[in-house]
N, CA, C and O atoms as a GROMACS GRO file, in nm:
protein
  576
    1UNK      N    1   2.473  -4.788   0.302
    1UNK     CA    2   2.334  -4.790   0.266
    1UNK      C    3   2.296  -4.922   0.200
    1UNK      O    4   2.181  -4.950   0.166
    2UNK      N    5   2.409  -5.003   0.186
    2UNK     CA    6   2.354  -5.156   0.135
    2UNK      C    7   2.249  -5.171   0.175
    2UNK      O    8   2.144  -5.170   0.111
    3UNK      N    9   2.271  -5.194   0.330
    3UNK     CA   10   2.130  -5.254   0.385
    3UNK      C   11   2.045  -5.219   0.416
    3UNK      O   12   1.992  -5.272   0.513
    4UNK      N   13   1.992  -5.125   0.360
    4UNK     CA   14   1.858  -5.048   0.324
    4UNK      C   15   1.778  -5.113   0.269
    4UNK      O   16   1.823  -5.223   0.236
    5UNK      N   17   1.644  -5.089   0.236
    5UNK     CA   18   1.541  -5.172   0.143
    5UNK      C   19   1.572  -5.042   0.024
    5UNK      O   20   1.628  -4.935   0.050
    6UNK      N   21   1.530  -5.077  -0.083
    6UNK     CA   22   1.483  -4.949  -0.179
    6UNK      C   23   1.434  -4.846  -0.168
    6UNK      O   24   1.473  -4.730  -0.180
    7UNK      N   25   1.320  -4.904  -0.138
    7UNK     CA   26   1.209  -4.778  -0.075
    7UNK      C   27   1.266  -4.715   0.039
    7UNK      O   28   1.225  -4.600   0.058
    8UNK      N   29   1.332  -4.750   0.104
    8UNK     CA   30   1.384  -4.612   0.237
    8UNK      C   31   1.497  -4.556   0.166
    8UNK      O   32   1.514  -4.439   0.201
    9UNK      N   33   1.592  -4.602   0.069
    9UNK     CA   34   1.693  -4.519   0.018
    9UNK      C   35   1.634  -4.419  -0.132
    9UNK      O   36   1.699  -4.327  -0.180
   10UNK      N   37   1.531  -4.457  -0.170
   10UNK     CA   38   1.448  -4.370  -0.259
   10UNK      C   39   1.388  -4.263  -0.216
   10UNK      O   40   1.383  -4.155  -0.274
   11UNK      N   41   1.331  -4.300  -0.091
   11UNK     CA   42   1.228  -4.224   0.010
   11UNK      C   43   1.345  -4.089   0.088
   11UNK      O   44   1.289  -3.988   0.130
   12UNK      N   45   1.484  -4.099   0.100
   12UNK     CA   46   1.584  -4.038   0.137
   12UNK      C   47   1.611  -3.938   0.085
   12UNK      O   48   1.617  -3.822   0.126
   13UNK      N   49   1.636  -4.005  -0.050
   13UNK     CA   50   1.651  -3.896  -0.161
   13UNK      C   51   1.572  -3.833  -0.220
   13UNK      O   52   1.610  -3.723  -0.260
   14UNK      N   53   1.419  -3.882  -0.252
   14UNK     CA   54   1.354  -3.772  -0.214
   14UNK      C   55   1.299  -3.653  -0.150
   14UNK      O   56   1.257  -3.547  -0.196
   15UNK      N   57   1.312  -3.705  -0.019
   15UNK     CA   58   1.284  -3.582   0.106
   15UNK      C   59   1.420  -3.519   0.068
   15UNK      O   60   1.412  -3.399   0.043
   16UNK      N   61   1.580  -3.592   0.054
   16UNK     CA   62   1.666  -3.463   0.036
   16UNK      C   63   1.638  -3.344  -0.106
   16UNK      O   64   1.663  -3.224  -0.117
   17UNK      N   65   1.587  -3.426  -0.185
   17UNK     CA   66   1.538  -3.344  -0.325
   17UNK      C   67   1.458  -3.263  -0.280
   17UNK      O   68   1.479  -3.155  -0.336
   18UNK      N   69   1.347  -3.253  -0.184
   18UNK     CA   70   1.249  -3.169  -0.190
   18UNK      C   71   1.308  -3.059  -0.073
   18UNK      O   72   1.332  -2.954  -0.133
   19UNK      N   73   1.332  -3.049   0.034
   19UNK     CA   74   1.481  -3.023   0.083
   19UNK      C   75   1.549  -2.893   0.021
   19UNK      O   76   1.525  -2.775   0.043
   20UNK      N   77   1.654  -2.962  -0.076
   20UNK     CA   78   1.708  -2.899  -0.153
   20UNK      C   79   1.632  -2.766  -0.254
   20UNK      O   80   1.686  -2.657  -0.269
   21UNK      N   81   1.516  -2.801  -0.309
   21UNK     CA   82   1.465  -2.745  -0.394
   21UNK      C   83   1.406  -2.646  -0.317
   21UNK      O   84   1.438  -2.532  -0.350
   22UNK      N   85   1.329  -2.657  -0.221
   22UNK     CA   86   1.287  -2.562  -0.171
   22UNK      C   87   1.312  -2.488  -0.031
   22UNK      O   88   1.236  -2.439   0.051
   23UNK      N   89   1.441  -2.500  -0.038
   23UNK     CA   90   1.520  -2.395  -0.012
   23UNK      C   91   1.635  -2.316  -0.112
   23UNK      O   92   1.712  -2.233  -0.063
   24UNK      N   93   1.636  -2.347  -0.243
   24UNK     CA   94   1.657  -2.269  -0.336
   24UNK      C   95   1.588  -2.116  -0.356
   24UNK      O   96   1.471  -2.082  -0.337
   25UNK      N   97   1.694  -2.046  -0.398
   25UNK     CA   98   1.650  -1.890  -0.431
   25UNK      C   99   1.525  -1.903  -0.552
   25UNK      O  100   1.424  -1.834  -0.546
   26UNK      N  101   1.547  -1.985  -0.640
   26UNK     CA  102   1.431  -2.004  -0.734
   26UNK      C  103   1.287  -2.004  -0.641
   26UNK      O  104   1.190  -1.934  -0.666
   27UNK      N  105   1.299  -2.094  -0.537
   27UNK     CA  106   1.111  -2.143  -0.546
   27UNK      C  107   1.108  -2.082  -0.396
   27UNK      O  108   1.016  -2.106  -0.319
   28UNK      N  109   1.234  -1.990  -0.359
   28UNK     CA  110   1.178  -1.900  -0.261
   28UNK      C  111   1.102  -1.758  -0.300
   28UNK      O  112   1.031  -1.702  -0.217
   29UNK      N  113   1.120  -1.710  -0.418
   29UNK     CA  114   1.067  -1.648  -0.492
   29UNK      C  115   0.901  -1.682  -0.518
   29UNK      O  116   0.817  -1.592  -0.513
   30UNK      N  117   0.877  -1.781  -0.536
   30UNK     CA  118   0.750  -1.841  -0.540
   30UNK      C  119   0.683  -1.895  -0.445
   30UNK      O  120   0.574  -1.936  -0.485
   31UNK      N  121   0.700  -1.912  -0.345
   31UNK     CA  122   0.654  -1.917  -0.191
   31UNK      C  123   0.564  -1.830  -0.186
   31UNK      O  124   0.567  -1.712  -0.222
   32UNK      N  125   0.429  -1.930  -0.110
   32UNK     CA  126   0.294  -1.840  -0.097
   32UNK      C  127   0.365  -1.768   0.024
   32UNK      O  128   0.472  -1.813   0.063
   33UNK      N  129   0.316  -1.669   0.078
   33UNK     CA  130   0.312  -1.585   0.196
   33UNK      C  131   0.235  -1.608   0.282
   33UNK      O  132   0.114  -1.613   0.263
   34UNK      N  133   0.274  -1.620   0.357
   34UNK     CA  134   0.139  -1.673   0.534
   34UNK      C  135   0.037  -1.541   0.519
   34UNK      O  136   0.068  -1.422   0.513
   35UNK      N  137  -0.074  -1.593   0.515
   35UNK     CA  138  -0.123  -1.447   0.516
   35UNK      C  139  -0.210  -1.478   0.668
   35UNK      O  140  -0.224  -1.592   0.711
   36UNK      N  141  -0.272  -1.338   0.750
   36UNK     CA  142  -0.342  -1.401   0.803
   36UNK      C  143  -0.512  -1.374   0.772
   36UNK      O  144  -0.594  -1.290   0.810
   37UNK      N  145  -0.514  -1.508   0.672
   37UNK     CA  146  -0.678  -1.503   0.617
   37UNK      C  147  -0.782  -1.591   0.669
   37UNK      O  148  -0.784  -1.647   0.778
   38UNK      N  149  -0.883  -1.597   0.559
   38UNK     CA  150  -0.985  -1.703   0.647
   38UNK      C  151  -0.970  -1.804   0.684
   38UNK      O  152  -1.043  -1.851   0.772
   39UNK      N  153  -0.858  -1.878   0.622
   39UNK     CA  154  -0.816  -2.025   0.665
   39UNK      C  155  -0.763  -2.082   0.770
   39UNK      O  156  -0.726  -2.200   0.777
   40UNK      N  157  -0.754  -1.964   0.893
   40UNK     CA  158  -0.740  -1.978   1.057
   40UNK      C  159  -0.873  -2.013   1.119
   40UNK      O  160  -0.981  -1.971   1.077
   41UNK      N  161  -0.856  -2.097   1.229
   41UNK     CA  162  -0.956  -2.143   1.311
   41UNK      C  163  -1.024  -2.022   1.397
   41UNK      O  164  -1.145  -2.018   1.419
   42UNK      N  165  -0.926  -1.916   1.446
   42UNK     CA  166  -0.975  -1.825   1.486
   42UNK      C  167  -1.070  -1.719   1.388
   42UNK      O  168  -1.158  -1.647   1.433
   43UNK      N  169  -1.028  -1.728   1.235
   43UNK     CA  170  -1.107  -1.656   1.148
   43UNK      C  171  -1.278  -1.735   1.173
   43UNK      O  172  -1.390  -1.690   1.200
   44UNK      N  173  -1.224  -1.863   1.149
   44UNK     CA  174  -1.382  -1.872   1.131
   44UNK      C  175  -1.449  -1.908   1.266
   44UNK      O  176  -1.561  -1.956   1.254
   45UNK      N  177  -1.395  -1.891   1.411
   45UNK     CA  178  -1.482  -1.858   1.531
   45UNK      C  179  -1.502  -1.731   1.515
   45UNK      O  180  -1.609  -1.719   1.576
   46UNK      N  181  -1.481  -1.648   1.484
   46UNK     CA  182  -1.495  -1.538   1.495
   46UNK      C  183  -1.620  -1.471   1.400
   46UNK      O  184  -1.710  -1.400   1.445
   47UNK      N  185  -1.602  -1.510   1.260
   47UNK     CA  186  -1.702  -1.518   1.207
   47UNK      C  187  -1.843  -1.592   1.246
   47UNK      O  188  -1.951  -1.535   1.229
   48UNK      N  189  -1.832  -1.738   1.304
   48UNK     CA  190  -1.968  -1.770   1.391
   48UNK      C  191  -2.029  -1.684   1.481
   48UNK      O  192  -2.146  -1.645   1.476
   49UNK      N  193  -1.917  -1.644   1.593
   49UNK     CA  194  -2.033  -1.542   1.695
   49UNK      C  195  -2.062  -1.411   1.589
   49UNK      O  196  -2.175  -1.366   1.608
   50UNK      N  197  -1.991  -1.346   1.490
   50UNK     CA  198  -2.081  -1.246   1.443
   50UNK      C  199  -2.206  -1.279   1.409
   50UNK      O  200  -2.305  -1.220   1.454
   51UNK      N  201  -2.214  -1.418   1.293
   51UNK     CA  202  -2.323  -1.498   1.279
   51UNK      C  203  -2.434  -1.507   1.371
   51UNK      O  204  -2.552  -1.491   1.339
   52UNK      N  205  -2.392  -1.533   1.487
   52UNK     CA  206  -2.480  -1.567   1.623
   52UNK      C  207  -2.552  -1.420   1.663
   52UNK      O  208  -2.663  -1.383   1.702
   53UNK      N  209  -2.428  -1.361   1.632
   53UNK     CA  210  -2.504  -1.200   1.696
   53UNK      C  211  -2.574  -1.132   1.601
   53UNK      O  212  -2.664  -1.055   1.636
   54UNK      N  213  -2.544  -1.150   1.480
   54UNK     CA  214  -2.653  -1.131   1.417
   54UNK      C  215  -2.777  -1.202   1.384
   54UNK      O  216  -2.879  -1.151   1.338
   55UNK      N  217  -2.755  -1.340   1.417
   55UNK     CA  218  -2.909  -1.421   1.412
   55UNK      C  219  -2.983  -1.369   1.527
   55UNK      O  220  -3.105  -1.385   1.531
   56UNK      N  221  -2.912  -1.298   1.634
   56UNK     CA  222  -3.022  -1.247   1.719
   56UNK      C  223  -3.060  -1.154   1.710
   56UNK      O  224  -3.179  -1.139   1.735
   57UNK      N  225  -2.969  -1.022   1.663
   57UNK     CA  226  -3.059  -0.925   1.591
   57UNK      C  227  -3.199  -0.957   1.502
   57UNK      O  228  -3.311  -0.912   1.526
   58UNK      N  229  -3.156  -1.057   1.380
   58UNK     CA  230  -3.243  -1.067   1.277
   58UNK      C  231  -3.347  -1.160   1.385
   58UNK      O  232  -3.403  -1.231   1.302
   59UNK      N  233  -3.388  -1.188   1.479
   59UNK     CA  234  -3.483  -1.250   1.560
   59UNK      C  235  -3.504  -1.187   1.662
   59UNK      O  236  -3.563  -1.246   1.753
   60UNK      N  237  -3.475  -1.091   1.676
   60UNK     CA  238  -3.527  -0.969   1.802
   60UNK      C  239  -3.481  -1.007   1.955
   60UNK      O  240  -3.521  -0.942   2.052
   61UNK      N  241  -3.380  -1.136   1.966
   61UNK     CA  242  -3.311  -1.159   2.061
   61UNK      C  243  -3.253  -1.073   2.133
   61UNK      O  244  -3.130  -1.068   2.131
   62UNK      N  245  -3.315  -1.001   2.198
   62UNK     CA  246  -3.228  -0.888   2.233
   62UNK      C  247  -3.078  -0.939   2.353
   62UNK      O  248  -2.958  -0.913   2.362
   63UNK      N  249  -3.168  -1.014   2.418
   63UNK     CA  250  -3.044  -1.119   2.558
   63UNK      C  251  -2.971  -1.142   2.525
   63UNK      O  252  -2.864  -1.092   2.561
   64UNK      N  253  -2.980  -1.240   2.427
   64UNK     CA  254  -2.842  -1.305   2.320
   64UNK      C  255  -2.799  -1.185   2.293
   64UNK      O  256  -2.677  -1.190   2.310
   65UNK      N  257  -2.838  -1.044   2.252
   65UNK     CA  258  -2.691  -0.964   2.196
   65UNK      C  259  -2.629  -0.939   2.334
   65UNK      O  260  -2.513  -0.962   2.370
   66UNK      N  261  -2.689  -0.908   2.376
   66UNK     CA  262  -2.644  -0.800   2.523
   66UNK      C  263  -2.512  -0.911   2.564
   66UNK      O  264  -2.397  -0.870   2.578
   67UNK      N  265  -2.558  -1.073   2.582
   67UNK     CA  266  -2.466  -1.106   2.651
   67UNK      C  267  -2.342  -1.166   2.518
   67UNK      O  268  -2.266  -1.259   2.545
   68UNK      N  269  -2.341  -1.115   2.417
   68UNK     CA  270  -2.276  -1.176   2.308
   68UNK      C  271  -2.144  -1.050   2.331
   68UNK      O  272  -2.027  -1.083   2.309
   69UNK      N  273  -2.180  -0.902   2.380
   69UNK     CA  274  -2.147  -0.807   2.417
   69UNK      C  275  -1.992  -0.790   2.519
   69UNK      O  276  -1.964  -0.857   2.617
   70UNK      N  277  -1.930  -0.704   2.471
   70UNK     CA  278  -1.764  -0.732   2.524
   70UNK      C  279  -1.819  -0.628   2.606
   70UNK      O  280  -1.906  -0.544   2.585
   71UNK      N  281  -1.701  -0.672   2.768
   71UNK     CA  282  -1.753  -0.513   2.863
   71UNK      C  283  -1.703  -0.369   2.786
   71UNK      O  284  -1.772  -0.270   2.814
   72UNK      N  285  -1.626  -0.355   2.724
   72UNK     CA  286  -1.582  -0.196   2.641
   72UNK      C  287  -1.705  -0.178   2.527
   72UNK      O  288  -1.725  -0.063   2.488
   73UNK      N  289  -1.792  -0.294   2.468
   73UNK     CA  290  -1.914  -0.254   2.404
   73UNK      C  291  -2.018  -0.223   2.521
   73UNK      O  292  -2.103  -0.143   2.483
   74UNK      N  293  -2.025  -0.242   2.582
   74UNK     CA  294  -2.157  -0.242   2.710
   74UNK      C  295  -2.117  -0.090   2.770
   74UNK      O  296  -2.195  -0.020   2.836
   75UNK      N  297  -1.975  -0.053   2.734
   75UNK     CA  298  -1.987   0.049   2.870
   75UNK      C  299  -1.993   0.180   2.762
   75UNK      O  300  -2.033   0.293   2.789
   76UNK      N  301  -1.949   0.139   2.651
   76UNK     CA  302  -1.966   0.249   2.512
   76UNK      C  303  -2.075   0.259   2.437
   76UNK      O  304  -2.067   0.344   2.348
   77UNK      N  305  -2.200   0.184   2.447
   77UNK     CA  306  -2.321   0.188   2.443
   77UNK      C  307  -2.400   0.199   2.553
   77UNK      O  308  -2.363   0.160   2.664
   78UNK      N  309  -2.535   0.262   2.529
   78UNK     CA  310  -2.630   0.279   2.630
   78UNK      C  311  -2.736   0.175   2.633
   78UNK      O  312  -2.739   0.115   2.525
   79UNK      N  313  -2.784   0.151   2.681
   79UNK     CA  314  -2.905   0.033   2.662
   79UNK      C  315  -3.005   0.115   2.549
   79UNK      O  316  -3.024   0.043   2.451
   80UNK      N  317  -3.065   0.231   2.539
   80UNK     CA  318  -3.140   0.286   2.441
   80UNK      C  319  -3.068   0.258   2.289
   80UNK      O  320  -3.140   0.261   2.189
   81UNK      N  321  -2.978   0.241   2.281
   81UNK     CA  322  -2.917   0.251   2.127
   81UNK      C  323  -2.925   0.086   2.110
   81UNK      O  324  -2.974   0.050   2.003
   82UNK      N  325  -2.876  -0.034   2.215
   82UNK     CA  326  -2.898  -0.167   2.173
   82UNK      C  327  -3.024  -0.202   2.206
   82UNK      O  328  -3.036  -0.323   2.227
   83UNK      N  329  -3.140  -0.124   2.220
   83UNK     CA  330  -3.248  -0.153   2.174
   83UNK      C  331  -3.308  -0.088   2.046
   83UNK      O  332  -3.386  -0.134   1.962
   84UNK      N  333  -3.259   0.007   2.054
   84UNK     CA  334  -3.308   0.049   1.868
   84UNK      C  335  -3.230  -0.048   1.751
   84UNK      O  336  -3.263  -0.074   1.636
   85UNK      N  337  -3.141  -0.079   1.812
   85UNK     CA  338  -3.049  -0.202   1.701
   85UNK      C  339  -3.120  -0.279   1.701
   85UNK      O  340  -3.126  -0.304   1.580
   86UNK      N  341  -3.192  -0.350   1.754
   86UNK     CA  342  -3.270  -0.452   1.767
   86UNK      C  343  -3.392  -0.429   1.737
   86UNK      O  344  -3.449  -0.517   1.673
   87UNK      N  345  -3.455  -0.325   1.768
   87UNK     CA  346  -3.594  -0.300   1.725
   87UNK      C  347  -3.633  -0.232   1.604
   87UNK      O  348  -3.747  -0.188   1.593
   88UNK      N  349  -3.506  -0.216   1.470
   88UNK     CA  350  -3.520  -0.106   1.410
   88UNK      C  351  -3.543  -0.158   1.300
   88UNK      O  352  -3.468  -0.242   1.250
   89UNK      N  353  -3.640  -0.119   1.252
   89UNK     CA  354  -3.747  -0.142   1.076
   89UNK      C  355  -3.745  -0.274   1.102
   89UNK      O  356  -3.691  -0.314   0.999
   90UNK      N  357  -3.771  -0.385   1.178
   90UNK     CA  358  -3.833  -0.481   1.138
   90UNK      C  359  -3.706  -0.566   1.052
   90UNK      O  360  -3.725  -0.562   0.931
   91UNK      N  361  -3.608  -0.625   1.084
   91UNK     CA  362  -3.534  -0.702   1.001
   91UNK      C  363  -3.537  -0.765   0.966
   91UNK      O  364  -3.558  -0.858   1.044
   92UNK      N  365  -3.523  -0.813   0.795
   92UNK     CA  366  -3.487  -0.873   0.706
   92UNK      C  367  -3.406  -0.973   0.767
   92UNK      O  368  -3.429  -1.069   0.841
   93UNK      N  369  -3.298  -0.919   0.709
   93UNK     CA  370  -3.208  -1.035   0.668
   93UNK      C  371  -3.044  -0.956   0.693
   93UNK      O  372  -3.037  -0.836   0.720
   94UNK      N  373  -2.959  -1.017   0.684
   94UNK     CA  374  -2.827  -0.930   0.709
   94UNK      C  375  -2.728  -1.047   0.620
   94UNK      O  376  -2.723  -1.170   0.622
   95UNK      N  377  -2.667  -0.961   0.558
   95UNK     CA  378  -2.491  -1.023   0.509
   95UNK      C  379  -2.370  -0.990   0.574
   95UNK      O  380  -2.362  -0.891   0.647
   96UNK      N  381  -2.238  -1.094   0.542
   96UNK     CA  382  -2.127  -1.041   0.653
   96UNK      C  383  -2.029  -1.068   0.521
   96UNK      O  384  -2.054  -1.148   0.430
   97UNK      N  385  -1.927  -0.994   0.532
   97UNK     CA  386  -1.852  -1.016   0.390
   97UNK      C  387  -1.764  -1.066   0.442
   97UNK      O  388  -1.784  -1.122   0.549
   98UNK      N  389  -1.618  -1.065   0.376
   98UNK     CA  390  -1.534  -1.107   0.437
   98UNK      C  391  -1.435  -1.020   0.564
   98UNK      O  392  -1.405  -0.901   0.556
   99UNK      N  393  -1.400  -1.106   0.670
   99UNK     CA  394  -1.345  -1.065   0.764
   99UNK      C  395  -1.205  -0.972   0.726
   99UNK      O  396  -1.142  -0.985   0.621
  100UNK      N  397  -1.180  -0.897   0.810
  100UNK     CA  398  -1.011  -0.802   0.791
  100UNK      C  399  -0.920  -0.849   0.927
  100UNK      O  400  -0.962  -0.812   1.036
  101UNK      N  401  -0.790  -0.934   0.921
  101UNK     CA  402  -0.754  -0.950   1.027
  101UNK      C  403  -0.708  -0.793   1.153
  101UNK      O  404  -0.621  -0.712   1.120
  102UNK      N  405  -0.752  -0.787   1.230
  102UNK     CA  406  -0.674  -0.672   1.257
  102UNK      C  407  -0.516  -0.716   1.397
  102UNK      O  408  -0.403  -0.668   1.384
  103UNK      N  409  -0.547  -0.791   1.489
  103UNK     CA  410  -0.444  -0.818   1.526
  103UNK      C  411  -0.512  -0.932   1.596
  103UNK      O  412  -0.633  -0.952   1.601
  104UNK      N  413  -0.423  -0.998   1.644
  104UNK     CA  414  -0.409  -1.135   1.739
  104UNK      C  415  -0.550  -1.166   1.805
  104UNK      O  416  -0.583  -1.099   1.903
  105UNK      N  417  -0.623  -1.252   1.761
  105UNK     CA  418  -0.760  -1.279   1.818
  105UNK      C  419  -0.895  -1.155   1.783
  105UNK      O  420  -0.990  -1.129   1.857
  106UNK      N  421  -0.868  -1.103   1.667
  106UNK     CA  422  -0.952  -0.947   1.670
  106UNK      C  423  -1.007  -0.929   1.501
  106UNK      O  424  -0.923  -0.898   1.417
  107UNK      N  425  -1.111  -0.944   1.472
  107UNK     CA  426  -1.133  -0.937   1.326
  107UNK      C  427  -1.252  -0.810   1.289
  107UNK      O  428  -1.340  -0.761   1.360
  108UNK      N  429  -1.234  -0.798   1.227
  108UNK     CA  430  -1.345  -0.695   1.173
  108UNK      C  431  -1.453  -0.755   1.043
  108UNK      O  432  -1.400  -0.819   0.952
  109UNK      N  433  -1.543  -0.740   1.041
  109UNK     CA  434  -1.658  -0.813   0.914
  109UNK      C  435  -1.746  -0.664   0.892
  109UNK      O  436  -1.788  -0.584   0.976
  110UNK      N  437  -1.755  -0.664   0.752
  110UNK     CA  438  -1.816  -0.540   0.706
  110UNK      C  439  -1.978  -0.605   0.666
  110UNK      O  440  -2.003  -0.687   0.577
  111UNK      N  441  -2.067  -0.545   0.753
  111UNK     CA  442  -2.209  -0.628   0.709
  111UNK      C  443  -2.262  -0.526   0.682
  111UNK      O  444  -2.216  -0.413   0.694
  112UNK      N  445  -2.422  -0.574   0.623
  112UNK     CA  446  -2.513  -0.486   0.548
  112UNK      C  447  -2.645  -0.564   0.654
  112UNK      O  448  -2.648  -0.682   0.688
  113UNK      N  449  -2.753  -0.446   0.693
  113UNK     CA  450  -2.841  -0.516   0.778
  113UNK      C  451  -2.988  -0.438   0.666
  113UNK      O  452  -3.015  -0.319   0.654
  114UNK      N  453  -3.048  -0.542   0.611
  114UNK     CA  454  -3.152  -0.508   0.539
  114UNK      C  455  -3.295  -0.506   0.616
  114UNK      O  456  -3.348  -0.612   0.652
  115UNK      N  457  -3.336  -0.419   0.633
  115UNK     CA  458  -3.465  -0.390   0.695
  115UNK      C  459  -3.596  -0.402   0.603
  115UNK      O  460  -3.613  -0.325   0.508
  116UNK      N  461  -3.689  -0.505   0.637
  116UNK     CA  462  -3.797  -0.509   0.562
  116UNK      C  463  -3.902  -0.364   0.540
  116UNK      O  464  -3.922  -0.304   0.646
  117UNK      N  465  -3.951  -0.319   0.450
  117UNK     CA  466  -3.976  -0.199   0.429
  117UNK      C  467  -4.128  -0.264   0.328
  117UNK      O  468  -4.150  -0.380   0.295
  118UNK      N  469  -4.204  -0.150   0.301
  118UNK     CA  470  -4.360  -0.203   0.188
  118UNK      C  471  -4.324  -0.180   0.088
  118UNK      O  472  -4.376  -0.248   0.000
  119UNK      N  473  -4.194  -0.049   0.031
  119UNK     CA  474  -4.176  -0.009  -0.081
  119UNK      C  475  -4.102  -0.139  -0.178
  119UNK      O  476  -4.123  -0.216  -0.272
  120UNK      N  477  -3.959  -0.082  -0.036
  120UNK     CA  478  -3.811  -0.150  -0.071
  120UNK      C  479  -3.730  -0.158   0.004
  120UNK      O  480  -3.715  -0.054   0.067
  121UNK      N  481  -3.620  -0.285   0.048
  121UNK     CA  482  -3.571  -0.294   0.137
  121UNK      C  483  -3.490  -0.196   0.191
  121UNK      O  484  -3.469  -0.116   0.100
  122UNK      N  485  -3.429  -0.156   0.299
  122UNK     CA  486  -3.376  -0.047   0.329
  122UNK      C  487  -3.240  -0.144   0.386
  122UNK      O  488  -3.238  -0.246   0.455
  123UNK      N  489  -3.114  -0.050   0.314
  123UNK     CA  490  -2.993  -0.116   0.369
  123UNK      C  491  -2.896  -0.062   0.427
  123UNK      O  492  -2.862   0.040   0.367
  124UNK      N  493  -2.842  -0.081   0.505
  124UNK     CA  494  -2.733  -0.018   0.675
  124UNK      C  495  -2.611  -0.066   0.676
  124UNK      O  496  -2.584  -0.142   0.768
  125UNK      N  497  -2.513  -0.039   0.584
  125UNK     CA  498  -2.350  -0.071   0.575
  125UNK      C  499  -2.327  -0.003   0.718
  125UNK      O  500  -2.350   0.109   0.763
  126UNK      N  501  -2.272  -0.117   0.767
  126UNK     CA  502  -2.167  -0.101   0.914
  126UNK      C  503  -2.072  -0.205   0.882
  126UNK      O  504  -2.052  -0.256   0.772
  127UNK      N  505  -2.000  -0.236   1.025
  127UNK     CA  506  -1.882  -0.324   0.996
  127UNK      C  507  -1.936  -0.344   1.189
  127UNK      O  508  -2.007  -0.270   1.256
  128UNK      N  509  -1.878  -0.451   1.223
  128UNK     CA  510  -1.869  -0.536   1.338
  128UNK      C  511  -1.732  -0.564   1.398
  128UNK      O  512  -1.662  -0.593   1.301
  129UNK      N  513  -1.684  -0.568   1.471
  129UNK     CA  514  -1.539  -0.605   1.533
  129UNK      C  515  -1.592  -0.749   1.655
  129UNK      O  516  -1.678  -0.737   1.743
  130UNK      N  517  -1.537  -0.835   1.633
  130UNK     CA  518  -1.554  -0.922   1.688
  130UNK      C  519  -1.403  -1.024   1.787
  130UNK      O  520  -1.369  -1.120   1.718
  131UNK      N  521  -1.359  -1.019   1.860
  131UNK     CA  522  -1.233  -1.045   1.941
  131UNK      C  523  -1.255  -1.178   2.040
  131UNK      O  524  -1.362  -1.197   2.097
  132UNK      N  525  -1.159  -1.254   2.052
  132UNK     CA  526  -1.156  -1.352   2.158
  132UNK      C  527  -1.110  -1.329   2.291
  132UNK      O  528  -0.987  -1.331   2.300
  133UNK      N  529  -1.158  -1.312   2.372
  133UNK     CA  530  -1.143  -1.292   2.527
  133UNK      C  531  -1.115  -1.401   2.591
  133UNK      O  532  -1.179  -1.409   2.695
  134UNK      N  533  -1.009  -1.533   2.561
  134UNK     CA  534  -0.950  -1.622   2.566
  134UNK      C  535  -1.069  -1.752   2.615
  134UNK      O  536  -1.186  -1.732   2.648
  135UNK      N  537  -1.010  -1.862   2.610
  135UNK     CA  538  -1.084  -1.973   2.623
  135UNK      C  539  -1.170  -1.982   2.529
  135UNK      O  540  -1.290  -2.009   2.540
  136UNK      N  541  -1.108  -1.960   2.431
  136UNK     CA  542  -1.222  -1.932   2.252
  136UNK      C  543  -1.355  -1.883   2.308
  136UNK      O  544  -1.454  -1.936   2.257
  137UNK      N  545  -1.378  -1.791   2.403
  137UNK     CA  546  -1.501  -1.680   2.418
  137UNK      C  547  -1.489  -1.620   2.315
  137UNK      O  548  -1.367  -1.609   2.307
  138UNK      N  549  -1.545  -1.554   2.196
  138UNK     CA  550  -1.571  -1.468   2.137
  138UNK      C  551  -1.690  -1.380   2.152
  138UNK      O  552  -1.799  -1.433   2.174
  139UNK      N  553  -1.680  -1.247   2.140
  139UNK     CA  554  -1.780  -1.157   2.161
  139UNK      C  555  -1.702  -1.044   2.088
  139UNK      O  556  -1.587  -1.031   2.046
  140UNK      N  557  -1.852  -0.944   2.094
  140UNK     CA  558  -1.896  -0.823   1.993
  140UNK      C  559  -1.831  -0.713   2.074
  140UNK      O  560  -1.847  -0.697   2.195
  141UNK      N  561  -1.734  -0.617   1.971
  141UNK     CA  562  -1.649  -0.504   2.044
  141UNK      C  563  -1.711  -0.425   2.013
  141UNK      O  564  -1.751  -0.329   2.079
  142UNK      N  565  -1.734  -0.454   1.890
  142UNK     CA  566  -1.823  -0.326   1.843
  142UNK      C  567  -1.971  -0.332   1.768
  142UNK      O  568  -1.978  -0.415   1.676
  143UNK      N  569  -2.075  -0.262   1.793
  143UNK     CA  570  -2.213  -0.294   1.762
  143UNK      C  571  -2.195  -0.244   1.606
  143UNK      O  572  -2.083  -0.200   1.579
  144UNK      N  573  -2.281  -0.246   1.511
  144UNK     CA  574  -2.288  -0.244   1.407
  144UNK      C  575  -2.371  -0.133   1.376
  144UNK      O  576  -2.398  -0.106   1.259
   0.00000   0.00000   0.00000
């Protein structure tokens, strides 16, 4: 190692130090856990088309849902029910909380759809399932 510069025989022993350390029983103990949370690319496509499908609800888009729509949502809904989704009390506004992974390309978001009302707003806890049908297509499995 004579003929090394410093810096690459410093730089050595560091990467072996870090290396070493963490593969120790100590700081395997302390190792975050992979989780699978929002910090996947697929979390947050997935969260956009709910976004999308609900900006067309909250705008009476009815096209945009229909075609935002997975074929197992289209064939498990009737056209009368995704038009009352769309046409119902006049919408507000809607929230999406945080997503639940459920498996490989497939998330679930628990939303609230607030309907404008004269008294007081009126509010509709559902949840949404939203899945990738490859080529980062995402669409709606389940209506809300």
């Amino acid at each position: 190692m004579s003929g090394l510069p410093v810096r690459v025989v410093s730089g050595i022993c560091f990467c072996f130090l870090l290396t070493t350390l963490s593969s120790s029983p100590l700081t395997a103990a302390t190792k975050a856990r992979p989780t699978k949370s929002a910090t996947s690319v697929d979390y947050a496509c997935a969260l956009a088309a709910a976004d999308r499908f609900l900006q067309a609800w909250q705008g009476g888009d009815i096209e945009t849902g229909i075609v935002m729509l997975s074929g197992n949502a289209k064939n498990n809904t009737n056209r009368d029910d995704v038009d009352r989704l769309f046409a119902s009390s006049a919408p507000a506004a809607y929230e999406i909380d945080h997503g639940k992974f459920l498996r490989r390309g497939r998330y679930e978001f628990p939303i609230v759809l607030l309907g404008a009302s004269q008294k007081k707003p009126q509010r509709r806890f559902s949840r949404i399932v939203v899945f990738n049908t490859g080529n980062n297509d995402w669409v709606i499995d389940k209506l809300p």
